[in-house]
N, CA, C and O of each residue as an XYZ file, in Angstrom:
536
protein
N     -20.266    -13.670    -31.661
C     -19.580    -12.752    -30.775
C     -18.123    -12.611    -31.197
O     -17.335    -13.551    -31.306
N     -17.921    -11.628    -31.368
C     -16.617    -10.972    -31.456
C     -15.254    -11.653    -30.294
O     -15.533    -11.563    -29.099
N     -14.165    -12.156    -30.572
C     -13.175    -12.365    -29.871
C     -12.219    -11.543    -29.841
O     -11.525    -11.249    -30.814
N     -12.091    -11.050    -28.580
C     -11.131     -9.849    -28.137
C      -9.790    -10.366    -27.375
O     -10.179    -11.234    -26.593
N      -8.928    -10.273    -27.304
C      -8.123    -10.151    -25.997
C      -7.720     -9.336    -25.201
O      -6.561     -8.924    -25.254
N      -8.449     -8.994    -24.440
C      -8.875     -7.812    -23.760
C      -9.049     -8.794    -22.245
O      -9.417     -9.968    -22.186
N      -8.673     -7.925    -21.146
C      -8.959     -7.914    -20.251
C      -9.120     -6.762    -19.274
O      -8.237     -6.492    -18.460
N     -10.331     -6.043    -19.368
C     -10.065     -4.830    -19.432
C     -10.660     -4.903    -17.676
O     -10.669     -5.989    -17.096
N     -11.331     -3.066    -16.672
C     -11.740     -3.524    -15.486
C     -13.219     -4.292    -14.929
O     -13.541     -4.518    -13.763
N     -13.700     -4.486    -15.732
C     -15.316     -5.126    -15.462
C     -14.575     -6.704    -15.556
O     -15.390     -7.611    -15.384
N     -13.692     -6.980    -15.710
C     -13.062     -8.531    -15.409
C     -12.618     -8.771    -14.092
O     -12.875     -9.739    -13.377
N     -11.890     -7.735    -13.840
C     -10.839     -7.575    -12.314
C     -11.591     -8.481    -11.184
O     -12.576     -7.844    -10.812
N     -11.511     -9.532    -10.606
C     -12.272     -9.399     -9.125
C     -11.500     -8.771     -8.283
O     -10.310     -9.063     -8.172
N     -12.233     -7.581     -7.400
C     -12.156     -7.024     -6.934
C     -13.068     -7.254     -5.506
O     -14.127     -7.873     -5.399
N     -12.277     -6.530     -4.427
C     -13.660     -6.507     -3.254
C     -13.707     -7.444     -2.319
O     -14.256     -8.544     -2.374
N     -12.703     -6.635     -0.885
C     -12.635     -7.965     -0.052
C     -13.355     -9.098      0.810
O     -13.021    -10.073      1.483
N     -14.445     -8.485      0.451
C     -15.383     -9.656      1.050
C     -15.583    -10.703     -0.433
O     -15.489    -11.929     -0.482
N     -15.819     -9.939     -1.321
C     -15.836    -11.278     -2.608
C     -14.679    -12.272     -2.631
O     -14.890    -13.480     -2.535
N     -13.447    -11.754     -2.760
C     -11.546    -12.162     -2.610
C     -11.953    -13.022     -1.061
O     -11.983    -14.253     -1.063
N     -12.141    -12.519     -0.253
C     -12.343    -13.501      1.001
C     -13.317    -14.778      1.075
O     -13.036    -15.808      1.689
N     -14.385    -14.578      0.431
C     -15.347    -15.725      0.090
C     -14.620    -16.414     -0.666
O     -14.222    -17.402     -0.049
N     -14.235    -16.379     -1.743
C     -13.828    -16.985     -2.792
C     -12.240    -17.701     -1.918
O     -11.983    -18.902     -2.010
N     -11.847    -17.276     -1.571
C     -11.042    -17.961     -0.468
C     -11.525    -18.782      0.379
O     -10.847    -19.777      0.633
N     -12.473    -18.648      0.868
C     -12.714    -19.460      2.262
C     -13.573    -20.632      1.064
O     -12.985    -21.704      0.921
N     -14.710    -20.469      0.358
C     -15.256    -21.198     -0.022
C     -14.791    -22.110     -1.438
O     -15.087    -23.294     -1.599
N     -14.013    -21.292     -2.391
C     -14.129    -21.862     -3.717
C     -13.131    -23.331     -3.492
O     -12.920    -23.857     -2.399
N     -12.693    -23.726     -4.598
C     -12.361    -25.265     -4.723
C     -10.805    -24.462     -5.074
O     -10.589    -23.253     -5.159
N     -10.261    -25.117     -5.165
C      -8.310    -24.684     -5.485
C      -7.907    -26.373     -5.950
O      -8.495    -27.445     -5.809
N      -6.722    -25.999     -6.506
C      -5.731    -27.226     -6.768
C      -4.039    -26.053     -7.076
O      -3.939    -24.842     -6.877
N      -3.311    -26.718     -7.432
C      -1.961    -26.752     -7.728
C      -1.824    -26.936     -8.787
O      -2.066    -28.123     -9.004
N      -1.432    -26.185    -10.063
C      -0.372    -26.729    -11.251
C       0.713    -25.783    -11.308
O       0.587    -24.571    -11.484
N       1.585    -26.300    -11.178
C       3.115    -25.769    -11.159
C       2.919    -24.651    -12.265
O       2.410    -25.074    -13.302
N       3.233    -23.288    -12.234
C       3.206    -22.500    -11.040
C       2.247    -21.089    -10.144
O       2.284    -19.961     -9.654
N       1.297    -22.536    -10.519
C       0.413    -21.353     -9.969
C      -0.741    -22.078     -8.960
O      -1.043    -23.268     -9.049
N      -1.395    -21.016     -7.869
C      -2.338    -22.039     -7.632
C      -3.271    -21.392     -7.666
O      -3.274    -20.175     -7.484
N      -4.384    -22.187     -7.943
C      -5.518    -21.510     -8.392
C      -6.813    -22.378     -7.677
O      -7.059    -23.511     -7.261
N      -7.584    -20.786     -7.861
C      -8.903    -21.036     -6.632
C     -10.002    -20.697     -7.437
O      -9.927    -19.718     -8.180
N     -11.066    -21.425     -7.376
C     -12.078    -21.106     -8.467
C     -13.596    -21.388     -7.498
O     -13.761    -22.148     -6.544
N     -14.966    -20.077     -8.448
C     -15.802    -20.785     -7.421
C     -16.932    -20.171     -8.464
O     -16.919    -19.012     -8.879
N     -17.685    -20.946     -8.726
C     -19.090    -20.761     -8.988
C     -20.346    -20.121     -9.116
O     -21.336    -20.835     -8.962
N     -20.571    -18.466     -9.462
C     -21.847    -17.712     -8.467
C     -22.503    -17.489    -10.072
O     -22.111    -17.738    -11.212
N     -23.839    -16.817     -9.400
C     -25.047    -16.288    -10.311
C     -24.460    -15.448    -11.340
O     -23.494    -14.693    -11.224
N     -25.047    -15.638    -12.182
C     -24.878    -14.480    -13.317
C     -24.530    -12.864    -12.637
O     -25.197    -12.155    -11.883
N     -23.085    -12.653    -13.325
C     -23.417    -10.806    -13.193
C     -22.915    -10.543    -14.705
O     -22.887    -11.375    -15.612
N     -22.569     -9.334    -14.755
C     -22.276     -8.630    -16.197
C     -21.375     -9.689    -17.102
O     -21.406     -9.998    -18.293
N     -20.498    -10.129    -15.893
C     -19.329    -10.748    -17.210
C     -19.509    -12.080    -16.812
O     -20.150    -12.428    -15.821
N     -18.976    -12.762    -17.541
C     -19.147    -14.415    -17.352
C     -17.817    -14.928    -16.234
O     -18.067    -15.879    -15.494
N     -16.704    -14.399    -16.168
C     -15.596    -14.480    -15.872
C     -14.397    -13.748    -15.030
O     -13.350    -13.444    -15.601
N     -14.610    -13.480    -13.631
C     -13.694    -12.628    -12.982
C     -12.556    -13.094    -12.604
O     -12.610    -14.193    -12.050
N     -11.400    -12.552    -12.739
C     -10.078    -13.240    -12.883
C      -9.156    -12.394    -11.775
O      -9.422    -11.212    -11.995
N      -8.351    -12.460    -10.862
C      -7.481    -11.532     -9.609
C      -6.122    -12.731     -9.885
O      -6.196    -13.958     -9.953
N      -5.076    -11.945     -9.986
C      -3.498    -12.603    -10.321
C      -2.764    -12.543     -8.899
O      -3.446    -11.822     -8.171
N      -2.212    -12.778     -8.569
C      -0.920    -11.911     -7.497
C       0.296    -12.972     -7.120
O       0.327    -14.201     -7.194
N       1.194    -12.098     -6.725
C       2.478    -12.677     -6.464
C       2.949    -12.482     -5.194
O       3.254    -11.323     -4.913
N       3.085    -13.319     -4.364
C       3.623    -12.929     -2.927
C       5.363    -12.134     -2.824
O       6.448    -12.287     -3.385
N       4.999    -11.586     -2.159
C       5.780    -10.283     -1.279
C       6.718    -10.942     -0.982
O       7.865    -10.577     -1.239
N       6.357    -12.355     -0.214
C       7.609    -12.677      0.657
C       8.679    -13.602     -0.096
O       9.690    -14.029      0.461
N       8.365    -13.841     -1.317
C       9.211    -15.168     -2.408
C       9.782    -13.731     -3.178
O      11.006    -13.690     -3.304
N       9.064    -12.644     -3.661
C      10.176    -11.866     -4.477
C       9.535    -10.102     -4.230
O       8.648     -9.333     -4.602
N      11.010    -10.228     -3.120
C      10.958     -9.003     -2.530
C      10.613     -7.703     -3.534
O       9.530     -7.118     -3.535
N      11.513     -7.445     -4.203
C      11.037     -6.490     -5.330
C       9.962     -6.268     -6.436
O       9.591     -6.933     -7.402
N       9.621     -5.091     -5.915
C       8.238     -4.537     -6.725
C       8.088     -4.964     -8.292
O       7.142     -5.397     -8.950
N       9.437     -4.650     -8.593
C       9.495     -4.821    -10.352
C       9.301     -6.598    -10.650
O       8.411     -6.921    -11.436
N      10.068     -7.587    -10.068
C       9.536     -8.978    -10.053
C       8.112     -9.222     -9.646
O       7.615    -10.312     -9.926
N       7.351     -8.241     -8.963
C       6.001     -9.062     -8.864
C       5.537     -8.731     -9.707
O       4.925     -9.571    -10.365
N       5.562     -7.224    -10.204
C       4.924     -6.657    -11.185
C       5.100     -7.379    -12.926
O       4.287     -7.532    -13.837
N       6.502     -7.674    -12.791
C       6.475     -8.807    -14.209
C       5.592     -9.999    -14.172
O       4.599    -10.158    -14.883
N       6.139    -10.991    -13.092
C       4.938    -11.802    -12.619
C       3.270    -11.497    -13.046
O       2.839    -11.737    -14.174
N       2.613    -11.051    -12.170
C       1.237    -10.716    -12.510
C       1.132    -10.002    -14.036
O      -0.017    -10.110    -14.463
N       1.924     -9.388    -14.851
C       1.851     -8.914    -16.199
C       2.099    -10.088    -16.972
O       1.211    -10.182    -17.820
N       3.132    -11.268    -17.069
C       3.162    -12.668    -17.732
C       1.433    -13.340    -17.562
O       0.569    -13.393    -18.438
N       1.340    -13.873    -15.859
C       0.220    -14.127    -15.927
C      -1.259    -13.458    -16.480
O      -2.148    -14.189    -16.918
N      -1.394    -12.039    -16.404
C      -2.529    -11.352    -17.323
C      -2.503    -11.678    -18.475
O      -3.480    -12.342    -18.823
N      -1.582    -11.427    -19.412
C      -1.357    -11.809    -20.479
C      -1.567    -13.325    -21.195
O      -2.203    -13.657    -22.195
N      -0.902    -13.951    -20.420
C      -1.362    -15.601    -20.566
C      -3.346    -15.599    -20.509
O      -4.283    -15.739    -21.295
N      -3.152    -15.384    -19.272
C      -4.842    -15.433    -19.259
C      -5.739    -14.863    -20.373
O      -6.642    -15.417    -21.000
N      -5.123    -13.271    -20.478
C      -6.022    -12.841    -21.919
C      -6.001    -13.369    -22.730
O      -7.064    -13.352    -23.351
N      -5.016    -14.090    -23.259
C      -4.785    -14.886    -24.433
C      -5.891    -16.209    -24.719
O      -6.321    -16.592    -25.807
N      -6.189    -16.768    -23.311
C      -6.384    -17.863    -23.579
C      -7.659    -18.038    -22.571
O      -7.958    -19.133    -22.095
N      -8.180    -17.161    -22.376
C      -9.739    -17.025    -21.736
C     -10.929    -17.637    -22.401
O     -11.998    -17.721    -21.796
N     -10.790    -18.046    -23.563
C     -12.274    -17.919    -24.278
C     -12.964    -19.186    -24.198
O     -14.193    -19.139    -24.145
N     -12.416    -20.257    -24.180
C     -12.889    -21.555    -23.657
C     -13.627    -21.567    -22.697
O     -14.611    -22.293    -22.551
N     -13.309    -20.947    -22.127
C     -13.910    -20.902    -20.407
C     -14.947    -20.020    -20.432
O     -15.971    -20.285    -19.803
N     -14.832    -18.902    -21.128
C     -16.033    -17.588    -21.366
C     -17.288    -18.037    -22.406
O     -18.298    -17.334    -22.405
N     -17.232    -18.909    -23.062
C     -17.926    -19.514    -23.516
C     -18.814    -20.550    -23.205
O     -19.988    -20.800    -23.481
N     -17.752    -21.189    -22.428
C     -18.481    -22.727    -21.604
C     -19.576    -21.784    -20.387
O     -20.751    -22.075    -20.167
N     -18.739    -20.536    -19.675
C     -19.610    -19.802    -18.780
C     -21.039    -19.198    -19.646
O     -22.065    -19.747    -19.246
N     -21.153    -18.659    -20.225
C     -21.964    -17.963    -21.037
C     -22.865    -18.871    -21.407
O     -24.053    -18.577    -21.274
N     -22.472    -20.242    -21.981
C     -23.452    -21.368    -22.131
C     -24.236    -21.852    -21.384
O     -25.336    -22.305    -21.703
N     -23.497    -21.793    -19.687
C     -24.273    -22.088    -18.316
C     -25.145    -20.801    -17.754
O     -26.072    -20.884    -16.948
N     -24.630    -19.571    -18.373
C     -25.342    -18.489    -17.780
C     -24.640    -18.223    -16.351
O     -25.553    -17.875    -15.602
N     -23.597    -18.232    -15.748
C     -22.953    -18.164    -14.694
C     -21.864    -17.169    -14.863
O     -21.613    -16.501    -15.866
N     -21.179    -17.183    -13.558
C     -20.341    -16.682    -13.181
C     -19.171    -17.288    -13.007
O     -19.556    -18.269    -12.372
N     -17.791    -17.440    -13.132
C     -16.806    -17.953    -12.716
C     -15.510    -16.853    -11.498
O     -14.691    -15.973    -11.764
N     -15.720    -17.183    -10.855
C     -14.607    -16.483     -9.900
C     -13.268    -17.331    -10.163
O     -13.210    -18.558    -10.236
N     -12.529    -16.701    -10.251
C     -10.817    -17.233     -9.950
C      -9.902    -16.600     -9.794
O      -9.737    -15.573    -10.452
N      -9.122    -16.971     -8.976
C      -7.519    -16.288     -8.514
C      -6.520    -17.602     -8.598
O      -6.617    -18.809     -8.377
N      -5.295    -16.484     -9.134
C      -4.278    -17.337     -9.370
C      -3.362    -16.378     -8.559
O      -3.308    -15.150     -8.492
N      -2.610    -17.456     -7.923
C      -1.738    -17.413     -7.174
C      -0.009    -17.914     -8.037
O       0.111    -18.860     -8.816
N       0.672    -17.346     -7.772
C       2.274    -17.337     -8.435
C       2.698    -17.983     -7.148
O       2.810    -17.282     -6.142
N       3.023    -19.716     -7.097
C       4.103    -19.660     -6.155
C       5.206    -20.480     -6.444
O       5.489    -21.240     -5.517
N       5.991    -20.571     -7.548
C       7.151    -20.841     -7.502
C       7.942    -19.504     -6.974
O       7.546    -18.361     -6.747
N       9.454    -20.243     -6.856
C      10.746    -19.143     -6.511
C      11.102    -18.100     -7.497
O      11.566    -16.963     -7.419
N      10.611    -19.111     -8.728
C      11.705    -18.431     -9.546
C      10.459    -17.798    -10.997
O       9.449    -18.351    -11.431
N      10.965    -16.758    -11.310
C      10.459    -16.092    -12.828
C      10.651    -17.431    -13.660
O      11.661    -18.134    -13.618
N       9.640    -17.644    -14.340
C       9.777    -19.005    -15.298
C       9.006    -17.828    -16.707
O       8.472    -16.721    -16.648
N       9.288    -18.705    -17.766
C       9.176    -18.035    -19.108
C       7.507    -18.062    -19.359
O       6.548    -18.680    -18.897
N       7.787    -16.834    -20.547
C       6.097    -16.436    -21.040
C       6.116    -17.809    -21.452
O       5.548    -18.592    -20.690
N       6.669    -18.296    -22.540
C       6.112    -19.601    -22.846
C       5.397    -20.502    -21.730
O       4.193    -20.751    -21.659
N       6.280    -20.874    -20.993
C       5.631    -21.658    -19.826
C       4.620    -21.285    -19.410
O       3.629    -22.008    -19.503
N       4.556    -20.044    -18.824
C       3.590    -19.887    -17.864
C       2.137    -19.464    -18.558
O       1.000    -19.569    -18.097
N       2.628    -18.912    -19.920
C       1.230    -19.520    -20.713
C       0.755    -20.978    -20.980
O      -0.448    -21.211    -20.870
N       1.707    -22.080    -21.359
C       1.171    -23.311    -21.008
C       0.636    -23.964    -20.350
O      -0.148    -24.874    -20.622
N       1.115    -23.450    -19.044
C       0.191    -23.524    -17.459
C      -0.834    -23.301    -17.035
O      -1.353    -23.989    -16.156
N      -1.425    -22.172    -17.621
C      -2.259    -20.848    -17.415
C      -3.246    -21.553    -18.741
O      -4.429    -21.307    -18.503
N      -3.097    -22.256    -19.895
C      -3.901    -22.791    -20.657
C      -4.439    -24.169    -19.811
O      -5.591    -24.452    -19.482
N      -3.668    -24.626    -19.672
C      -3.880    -26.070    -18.917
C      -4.676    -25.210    -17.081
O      -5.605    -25.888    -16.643
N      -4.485    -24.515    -16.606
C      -5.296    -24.205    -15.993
C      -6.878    -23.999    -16.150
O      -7.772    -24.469    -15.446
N      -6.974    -23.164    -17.269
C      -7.851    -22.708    -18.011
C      -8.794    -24.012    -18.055
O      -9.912    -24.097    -17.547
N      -8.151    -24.945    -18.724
C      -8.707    -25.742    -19.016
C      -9.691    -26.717    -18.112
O     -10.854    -27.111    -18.203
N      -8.564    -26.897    -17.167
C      -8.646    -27.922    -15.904
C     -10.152    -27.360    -15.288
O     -11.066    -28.090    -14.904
N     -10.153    -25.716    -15.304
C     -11.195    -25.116    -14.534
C     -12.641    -25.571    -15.371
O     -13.535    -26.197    -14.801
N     -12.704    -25.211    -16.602
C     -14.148    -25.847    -17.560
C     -14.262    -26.848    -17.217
O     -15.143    -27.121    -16.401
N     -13.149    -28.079    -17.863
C     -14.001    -29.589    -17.609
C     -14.011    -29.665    -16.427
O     -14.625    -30.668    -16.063
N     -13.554    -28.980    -15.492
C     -13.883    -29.882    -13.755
C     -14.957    -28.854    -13.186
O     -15.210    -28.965    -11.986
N     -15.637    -27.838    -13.930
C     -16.543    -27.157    -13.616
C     -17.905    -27.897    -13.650
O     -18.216    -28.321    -14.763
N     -18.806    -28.140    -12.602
C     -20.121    -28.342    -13.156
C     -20.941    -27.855    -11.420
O     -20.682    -27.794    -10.218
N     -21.802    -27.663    -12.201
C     -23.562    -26.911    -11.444
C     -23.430    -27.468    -10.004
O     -22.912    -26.773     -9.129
N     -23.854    -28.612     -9.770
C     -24.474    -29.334     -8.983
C     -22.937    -29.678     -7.943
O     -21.773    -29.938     -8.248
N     -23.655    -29.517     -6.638
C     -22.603    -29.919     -5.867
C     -21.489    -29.025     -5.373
O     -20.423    -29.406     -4.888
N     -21.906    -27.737     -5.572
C     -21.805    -26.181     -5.236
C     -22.361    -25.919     -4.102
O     -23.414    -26.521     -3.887
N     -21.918    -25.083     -3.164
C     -22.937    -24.495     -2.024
C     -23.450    -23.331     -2.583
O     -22.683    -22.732     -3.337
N     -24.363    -22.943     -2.434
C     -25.604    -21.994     -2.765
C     -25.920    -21.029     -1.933
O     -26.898    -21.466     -1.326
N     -25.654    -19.880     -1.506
C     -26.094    -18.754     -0.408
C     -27.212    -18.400     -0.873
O     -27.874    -17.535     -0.298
């Protein structure tokens, strides 16, 4: 298979009852600066749905969130394939949202380091069993 960095819209999670499940149900942790919520479902088209965002109320202006969530996309495209692979191997789905909550704009460097080590954290602490099942 071809490696792209692409994150194009068949990645997006989208859809507030999916965004709300995946809230109420998936697993989350903290790595500085982001927090991230991850959850488990059946196979659909892509192995991997990914939703970014930056709260409103830490940086009032449009143009700071909008850099925000563009650092984090980017990080993520970069460094997706570990995870799209390990998914694809299980035949699953991965849901995740990342959440931006530091104060402050921190650097592409960083927040790609983060966003790898996220990445990461999500595969090895991923497994089957011990999931709730609808």
């Amino acid at each position: 298979m071809e490696r792209r960095n692409t994150f194009g819209k068949e990645e997006h999670l989208c859809g507030k009852t999916t965004v709300d499940e995946l809230y109420k149900v998936g697993e989350s942790f903290f790595l500085y600066p982001f927090r991230a919520v991850y959850q488990q479902v059946e196979k659909e088209a892509v192995p991997v749905k990914c939703l970014v965002n930056a709260p409103k109320r830490k940086f009032k202006h449009a143009v700071d969130r909008n850099r925000l969530k563009r650092l984090m996309r980017e990080a993520y495209r970069k460094n997706k394939h570990t995870l799209f692979e390990k998914m694809m191997a299980e035949e699953a789905t991965m849901l995740i949202a990342f959440s931006y909550i530091s104060d402050k704009i921190e650097s592409q460097a960083f927040v790609e380091k983060r966003m790898t080590q996220a990445l990461d954290r999500i595969a090895k602490g991923q497994k089957t069993d011990g999931k709730r099942k609808e």
